[in-house]
N, C-alpha and C positions, 0 to 999 in steps of 0.2 A: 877551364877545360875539365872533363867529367874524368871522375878516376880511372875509368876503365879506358881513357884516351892515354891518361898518363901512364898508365900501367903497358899498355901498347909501345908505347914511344919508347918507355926503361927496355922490353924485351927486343927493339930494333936495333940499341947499341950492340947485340952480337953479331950482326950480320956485315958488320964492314959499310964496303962502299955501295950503300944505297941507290947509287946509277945505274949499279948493272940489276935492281929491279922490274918484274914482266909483271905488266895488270893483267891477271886473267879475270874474266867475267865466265862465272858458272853460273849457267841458266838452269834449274830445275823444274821440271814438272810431272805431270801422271805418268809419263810413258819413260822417264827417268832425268839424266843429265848432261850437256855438252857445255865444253869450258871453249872458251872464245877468247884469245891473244889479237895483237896487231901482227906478231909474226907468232913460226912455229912455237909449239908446245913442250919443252921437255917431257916427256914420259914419267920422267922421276919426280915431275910435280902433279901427277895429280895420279896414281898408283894405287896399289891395292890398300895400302897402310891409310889408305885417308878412307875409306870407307867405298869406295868404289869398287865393288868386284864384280870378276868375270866366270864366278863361280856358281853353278844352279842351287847351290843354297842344302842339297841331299848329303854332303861329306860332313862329318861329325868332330868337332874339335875339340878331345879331351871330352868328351861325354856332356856334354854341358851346351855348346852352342854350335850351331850350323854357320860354315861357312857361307857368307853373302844374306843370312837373312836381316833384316833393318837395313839394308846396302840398298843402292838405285844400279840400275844398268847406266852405264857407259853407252851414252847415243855417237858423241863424235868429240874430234881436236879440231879447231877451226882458225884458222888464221886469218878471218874475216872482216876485224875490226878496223872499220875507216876511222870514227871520231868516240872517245868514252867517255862523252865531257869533259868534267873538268879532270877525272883521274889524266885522263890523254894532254890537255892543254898545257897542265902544270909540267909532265913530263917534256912537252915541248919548247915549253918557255924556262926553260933552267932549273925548274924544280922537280924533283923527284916525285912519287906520285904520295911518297910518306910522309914530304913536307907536305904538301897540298893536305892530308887529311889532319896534320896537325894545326894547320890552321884555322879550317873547320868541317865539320860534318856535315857531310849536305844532306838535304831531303829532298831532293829530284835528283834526275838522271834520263840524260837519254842516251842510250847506246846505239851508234849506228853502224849496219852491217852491211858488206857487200852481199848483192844480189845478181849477181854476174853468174851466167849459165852454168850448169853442169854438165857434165860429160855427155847427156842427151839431150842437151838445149833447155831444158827446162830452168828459170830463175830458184840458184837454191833457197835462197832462205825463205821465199816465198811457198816452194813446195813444202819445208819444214810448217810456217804458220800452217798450211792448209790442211798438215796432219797430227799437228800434236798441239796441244792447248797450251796458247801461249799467256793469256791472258790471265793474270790473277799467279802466274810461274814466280818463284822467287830468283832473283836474280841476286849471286854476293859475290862482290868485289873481294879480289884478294891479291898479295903481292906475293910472287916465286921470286926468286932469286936464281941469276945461271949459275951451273955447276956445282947446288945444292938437292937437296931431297923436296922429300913432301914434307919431314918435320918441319921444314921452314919457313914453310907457306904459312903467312895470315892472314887475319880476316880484315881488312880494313871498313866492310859497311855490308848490310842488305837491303834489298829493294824488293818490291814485289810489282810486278809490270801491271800497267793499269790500261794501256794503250797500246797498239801495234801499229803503225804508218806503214804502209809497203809502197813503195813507188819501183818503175824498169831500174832503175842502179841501187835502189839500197834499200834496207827496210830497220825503221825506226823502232826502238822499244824504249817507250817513256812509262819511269817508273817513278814512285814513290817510295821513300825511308820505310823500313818494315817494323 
């Protein structure tokens, strides 16, 4: 296992019981980022403190740095996630999604997402691909924990999307190790 896996695995013994971890998948691209659960989001996991802010970047902090600049805009919370590979399988097969990465690191990924209408009929994720480039986006897996912070959040892997599938019920993102 590569040091930086071990080094992961020592910083997980603080968090307890590793079942009540959430895989979130934050999709990045040009027009900024939306983090994707199988259910709701905490707010407290992906907040101002992790680099996401809601702020135009003009308020001065301490003289030295603008609030929100190097920051991305917050696109959406999504509770979309039908299948996350293997992050989702291990979760459903008895294993946590932190054994699964302890066992190994993978270098594909496909995430699939519901594509079920929005409030104007229109398929959401499909309207998403057709406005914001999804192609070449980095995708990185990470694990919340409930009734924790954003300190607690980590990284378990990234990916950079290399392929987009849309079909009527769901829309595929097949990616590659980054």
């Amino acid at each position: 296992m590569k040091p930086a896996s071990l080094a992961f695995l020592n910083e997980m013994e603080k968090h307890g019981d590793l079942n009540q971890a959430l895989v979130l998948f934050a999709l990045s691209n040009a027009n900024g980022v939306r983090f994707f659960c199988r259910r709701g989001i905490p707010e407290a996991l992906v907040g101002q403190s992790g680099g996401v802010w809601f702020l135009d970047g003009t308020w001065v902090l301490d003289g030295s740095v603008k609030l929100g600049e190097d920051s991305e805009a917050l696109l959406g919370l999504h509770d979309w996630v039908l299948d996350g590979g293997a992050y989702s399988q291990g979760r459903f097969l008895g294993l946590n999604p932190l054994d699964l990465f302890a066992r190994n690191e993978l270098s594909t990924l496909s995430l699939r997402l519901s594509n079920e209408p929005d409030a104007e009929g229109h398929p959401r994720m499909s309207r998403i691909a057709a406005t914001e480039p999804l192609v070449n986006a980095r995708l990185d897996v990470r694990a919340g924990f409930e009734g924790q912070t954003l300190a607690d959040v980590l990284q378990l892997a990234s990916f950079r999307v290399t392929r987009v599938v849309e079909r009527k019920e769901d829309v595929t993102l097949e990616c590659e190790a980054a």
